[in-house]
MDAnalysis code that builds the backbone (N, CA, C; Angstrom):
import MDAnalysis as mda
import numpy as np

u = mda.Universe.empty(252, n_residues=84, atom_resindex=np.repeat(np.arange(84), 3), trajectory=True)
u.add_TopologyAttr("name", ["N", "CA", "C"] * 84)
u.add_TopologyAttr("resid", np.arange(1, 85))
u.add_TopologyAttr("resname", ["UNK", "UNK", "UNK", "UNK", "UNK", "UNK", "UNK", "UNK", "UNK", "UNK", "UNK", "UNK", "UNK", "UNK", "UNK", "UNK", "UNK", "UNK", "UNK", "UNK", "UNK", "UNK", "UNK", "UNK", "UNK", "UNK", "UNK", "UNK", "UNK", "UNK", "UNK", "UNK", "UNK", "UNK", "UNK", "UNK", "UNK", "UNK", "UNK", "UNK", "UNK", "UNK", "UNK", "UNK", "UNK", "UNK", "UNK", "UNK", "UNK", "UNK", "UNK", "UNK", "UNK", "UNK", "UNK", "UNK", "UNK", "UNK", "UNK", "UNK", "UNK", "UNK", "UNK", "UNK", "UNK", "UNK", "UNK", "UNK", "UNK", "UNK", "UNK", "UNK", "UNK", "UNK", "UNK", "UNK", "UNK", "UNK", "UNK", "UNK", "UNK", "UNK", "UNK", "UNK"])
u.atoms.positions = np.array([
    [150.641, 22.314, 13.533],
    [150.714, 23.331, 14.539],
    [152.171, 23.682, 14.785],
    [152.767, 25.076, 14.423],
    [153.978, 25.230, 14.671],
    [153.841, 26.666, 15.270],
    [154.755, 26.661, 16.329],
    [155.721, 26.928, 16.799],
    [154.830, 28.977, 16.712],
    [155.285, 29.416, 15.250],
    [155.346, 30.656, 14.877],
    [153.726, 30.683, 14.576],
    [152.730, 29.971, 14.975],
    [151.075, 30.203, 14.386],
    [150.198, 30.716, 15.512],
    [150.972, 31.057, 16.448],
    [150.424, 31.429, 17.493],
    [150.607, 31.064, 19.010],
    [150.675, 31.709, 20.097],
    [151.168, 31.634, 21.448],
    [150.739, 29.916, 21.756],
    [151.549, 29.166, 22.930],
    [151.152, 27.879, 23.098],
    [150.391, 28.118, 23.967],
    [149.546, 26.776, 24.053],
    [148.566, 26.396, 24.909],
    [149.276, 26.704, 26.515],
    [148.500, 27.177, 26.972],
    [148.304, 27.511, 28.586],
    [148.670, 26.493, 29.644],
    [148.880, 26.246, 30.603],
    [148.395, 25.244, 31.324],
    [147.392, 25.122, 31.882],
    [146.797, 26.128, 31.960],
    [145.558, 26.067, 33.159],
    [144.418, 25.420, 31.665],
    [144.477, 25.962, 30.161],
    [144.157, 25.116, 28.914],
    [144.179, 23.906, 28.961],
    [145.308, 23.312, 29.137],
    [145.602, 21.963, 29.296],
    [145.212, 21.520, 30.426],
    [144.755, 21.441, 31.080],
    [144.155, 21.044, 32.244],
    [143.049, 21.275, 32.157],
    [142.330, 21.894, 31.625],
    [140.938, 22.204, 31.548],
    [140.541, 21.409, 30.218],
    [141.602, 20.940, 29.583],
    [141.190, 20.131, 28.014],
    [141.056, 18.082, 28.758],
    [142.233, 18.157, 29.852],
    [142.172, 16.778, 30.214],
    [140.908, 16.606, 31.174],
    [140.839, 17.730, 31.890],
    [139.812, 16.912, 32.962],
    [138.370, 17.334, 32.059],
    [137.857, 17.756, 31.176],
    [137.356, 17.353, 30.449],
    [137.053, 15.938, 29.778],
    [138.032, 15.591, 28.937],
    [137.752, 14.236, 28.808],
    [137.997, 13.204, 29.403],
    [139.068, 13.197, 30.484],
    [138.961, 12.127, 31.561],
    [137.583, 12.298, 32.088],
    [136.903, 13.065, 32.376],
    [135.656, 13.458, 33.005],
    [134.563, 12.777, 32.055],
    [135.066, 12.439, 30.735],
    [134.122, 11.848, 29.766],
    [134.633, 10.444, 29.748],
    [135.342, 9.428, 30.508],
    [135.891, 8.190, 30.951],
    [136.998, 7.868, 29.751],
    [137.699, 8.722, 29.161],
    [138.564, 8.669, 28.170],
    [139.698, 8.793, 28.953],
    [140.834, 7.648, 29.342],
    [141.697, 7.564, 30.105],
    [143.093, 7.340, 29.465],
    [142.860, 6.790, 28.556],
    [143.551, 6.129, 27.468],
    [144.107, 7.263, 26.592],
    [145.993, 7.540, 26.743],
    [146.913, 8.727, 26.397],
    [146.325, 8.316, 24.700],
    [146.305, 7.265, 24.099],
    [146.319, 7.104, 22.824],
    [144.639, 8.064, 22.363],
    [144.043, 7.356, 22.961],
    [142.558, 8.030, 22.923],
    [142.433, 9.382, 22.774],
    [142.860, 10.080, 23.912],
    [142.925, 11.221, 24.252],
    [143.349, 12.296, 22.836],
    [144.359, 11.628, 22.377],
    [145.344, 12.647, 21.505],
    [144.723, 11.902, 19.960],
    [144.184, 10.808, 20.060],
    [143.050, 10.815, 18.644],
    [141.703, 11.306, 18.477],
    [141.240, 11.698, 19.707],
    [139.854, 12.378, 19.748],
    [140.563, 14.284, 19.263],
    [141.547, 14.421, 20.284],
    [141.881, 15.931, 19.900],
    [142.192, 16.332, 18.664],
    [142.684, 14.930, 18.176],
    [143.572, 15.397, 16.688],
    [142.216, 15.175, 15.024],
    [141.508, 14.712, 15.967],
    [140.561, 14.242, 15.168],
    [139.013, 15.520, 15.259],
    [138.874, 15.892, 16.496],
    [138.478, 17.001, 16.571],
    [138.941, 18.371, 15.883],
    [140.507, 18.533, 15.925],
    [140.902, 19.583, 15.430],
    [141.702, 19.501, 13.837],
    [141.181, 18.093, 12.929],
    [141.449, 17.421, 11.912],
    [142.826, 18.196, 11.973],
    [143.705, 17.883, 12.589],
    [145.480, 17.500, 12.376],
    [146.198, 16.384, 13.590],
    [147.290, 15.918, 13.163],
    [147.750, 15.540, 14.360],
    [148.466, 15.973, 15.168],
    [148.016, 15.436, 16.386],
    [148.355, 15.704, 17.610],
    [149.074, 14.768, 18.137],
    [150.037, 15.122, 18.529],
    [151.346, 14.180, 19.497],
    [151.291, 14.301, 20.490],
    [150.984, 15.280, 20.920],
    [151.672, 15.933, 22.294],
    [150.694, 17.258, 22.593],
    [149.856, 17.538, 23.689],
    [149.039, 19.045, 24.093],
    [149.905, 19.922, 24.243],
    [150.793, 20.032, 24.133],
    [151.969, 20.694, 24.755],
    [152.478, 21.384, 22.918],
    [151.974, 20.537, 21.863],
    [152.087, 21.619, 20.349],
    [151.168, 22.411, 20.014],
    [149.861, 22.396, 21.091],
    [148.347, 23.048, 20.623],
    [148.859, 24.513, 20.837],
    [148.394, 25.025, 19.852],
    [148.350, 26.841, 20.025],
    [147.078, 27.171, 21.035],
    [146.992, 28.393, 21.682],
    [146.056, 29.211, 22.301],
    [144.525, 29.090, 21.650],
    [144.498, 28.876, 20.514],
    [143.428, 29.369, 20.161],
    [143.147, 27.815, 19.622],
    [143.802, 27.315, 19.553],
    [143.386, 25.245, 18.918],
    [142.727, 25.071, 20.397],
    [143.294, 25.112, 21.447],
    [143.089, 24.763, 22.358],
    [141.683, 25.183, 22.880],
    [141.480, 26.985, 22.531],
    [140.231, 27.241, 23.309],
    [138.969, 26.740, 21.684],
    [139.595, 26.427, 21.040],
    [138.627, 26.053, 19.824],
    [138.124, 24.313, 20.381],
    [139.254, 23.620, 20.485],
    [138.995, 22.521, 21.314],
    [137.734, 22.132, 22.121],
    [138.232, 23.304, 23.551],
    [137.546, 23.000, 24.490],
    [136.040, 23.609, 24.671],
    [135.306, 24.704, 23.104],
    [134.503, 24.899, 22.975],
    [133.408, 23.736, 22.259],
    [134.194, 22.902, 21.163],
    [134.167, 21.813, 20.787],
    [133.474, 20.832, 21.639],
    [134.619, 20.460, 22.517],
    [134.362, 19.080, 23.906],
    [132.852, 19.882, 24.756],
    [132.811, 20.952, 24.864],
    [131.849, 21.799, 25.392],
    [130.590, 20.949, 24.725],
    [130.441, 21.352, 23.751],
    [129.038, 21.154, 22.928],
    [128.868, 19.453, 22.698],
    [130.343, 18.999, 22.048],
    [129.934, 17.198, 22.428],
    [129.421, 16.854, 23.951],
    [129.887, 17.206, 24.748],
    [129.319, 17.227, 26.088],
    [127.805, 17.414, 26.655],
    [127.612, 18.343, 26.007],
    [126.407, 19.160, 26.167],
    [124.675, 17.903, 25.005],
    [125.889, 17.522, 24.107],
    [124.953, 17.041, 23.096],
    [124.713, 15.618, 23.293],
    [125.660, 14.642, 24.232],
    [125.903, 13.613, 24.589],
    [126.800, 13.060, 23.853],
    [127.207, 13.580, 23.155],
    [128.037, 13.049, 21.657],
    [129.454, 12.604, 21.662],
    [129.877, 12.654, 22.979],
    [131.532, 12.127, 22.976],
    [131.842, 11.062, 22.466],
    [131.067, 9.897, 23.016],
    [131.760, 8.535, 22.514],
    [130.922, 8.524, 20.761],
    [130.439, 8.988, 20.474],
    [130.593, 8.893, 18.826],
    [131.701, 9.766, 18.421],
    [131.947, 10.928, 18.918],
    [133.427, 11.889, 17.905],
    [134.616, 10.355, 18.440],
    [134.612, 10.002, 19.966],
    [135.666, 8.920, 20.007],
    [135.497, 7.922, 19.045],
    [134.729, 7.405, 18.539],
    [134.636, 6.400, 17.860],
    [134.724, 6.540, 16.364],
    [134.363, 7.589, 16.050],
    [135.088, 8.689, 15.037],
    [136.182, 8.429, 14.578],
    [136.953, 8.925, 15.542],
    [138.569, 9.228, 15.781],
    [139.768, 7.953, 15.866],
    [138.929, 6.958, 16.749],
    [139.215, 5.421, 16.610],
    [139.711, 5.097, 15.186],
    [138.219, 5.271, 14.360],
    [138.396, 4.668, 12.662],
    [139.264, 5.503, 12.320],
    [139.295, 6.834, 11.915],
    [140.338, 7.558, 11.539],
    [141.745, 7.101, 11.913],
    [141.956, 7.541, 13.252],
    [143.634, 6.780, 13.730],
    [143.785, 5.514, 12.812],
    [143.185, 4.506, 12.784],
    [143.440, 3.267, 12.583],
    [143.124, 3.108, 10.940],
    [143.170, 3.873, 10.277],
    [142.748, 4.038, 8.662],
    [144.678, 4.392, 8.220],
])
């Protein structure tokens, strides 16, 4: 995600991406940024490199895991991945 691929993430985005998954008992900064990066298969360091449109792709994403019950499997997902 750079820089020139498109406008950055929002804040009112970013805030609507955390209390999302804090809202899914994911508290844990490490967690957080391996579920996103793992959701949006790149890495993620920092919410603050997500473009506009990673972000609302994201939180349509967390939408439907939500909806499907499916969070703690994409987390657990993302777990093995990070740690591979």
């Amino acid at each position: 995600m750079k820089h020139w691929e498109g406008d950055l993430v929002t804040s009112q985005q970013k805030k609507a991406i955390a209390t999302v998954i804090t809202g899914q008992g994911i508290t844990d900064r490490g967690e957080r940024l391996a579920l996103i990066s793992y959701l949006l298969d790149t890495p993620v360091t920092t919410m603050n490199e997500l473009t506009k449109g990673e972000a609302a792709r994201l939180l349509d994403l967390l939408g439907w895991l939500v909806a499907e019950g499916e969070v703690a499997f994409a987390l657990d997902l993302a777990r093995e991945r990070a740690a591979a």
